[in-house]
N, C-alpha and C positions, 0 to 999 in steps of 0.2 A: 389525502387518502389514508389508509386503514393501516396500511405499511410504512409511510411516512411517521404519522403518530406512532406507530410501534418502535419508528427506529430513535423518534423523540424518546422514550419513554426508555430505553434502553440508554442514551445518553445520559438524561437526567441522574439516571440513577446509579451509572458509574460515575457522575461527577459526587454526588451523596454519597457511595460506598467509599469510593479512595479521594479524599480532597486533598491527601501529601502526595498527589503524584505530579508530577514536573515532566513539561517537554523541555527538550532540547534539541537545535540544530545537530547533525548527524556531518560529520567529515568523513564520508564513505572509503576514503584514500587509506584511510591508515587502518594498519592491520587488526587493531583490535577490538575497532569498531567493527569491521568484516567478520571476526571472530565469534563477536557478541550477537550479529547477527543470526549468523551462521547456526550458532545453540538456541537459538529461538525459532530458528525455523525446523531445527529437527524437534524439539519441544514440539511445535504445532502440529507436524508431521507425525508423531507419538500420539497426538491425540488427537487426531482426526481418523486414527488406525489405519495408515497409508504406508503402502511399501517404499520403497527407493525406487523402484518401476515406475511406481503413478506417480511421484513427484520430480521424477527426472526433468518433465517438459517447462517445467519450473524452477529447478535449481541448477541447472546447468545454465540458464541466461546470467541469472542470479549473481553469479562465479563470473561468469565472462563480462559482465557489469561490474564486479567488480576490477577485475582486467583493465579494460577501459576508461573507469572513474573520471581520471584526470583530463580525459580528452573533452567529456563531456560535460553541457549545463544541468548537472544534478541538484536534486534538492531535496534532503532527509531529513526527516525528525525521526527522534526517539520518542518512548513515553516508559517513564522507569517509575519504579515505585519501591520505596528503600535501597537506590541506587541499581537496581537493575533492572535490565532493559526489559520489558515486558511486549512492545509492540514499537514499530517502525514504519514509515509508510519513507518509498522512494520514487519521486516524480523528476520529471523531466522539463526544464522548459524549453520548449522549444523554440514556437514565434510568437509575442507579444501579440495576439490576446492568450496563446496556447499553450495547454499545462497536458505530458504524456503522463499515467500515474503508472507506474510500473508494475511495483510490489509493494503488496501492503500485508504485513503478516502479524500475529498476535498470538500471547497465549491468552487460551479457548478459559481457561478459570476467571477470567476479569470479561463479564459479560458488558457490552456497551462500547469495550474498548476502538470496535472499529470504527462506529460513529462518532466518537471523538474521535481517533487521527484524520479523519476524514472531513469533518469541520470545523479542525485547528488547522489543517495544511492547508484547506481551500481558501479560511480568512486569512490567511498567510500570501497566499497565492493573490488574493483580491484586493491586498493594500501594496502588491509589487505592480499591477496593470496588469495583471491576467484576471481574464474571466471563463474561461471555458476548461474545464479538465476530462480529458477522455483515461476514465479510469481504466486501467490495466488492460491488456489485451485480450480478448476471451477465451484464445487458445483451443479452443470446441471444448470448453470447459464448463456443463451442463451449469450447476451452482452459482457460477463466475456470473453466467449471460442472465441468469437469474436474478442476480444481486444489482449486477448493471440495471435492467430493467426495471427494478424495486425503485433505483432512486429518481425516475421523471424525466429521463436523458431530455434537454430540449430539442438536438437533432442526431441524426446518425451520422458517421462518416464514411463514405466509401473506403471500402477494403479491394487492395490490388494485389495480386501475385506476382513478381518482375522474373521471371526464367531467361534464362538463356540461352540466345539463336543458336540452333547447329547449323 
């Protein structure tokens, strides 16, 4: 489709504009990678001109993710360019074939960026025995379910709400 070639054509050409940029596995544990995150997401939050209101339903998991890091099967990449961190994507694995993607954030001046994290961590994913990744949650996140739908999802997953009997 029309949007797939578009999001080629934005890969391509962040691998042409930056060829010294380097992934790295991400150890989400340790505080200064949390850190480094952290200034890349208000970076993004800066320039997407969003308040701390509209980003809260996203940085507050973010924070409590990293809380929990160590209980769970995470798995992070960096993407730096002159040593700093520029974008991040953090997925989850769950059950063999199953990949959660969490968060995936980037700065907005490196266009293309998110189509590479997004098909370095999936060939990543797919030489471990996973094959399916349910990217991020939509959150009633207009742009998000947007993006989701751009890339060909092969199926949906049901969504359940679990409450609590009185």
């Amino acid at each position: 489709s029309n949007i797939n070639l578009h999001k080629q054509k934005k890969y391509h050409k962040f691998l042409q504009d930056y060829p010294s940029y380097k992934i790295k596995q991400l150890e989400i544990t340790g505080r200064n990678i949390q850190k480094q995150m952290l200034e890349l997401f208000h970076t993004w939050k800066n320039m997407r001109g969003k308040t701390e209101k509209e980003v809260s339903p996203e940085l507050l998991p973010l924070k409590k993710l990293f809380k929990f890091s160590a209980y769970l099967n995470l798995f992070s990449l960096g993407l730096y360019i002159d040593n700093k961190l520029i974008g991040f994507v953090i997925d989850e694995r769950v059950n063999e074939p199953y990949v959660v993607g969490h968060f995936i954030k980037a700065n907005l001046l490196y266009p293309g960026i998110y189509e590479v994290l997004n098909k370095i961590s999936a060939e990543v994913h797919y030489k471990n025995g996973y094959k399916f990744i349910n990217i991020e949650q939509d959150l009633g996140i207009k742009g998000l379910r947007i993006s989701k739908r751009q890339r060909n999802p092969v199926f949906y997953l049901k969504k359940y709400i679990i409450t609590k009997k009185i």
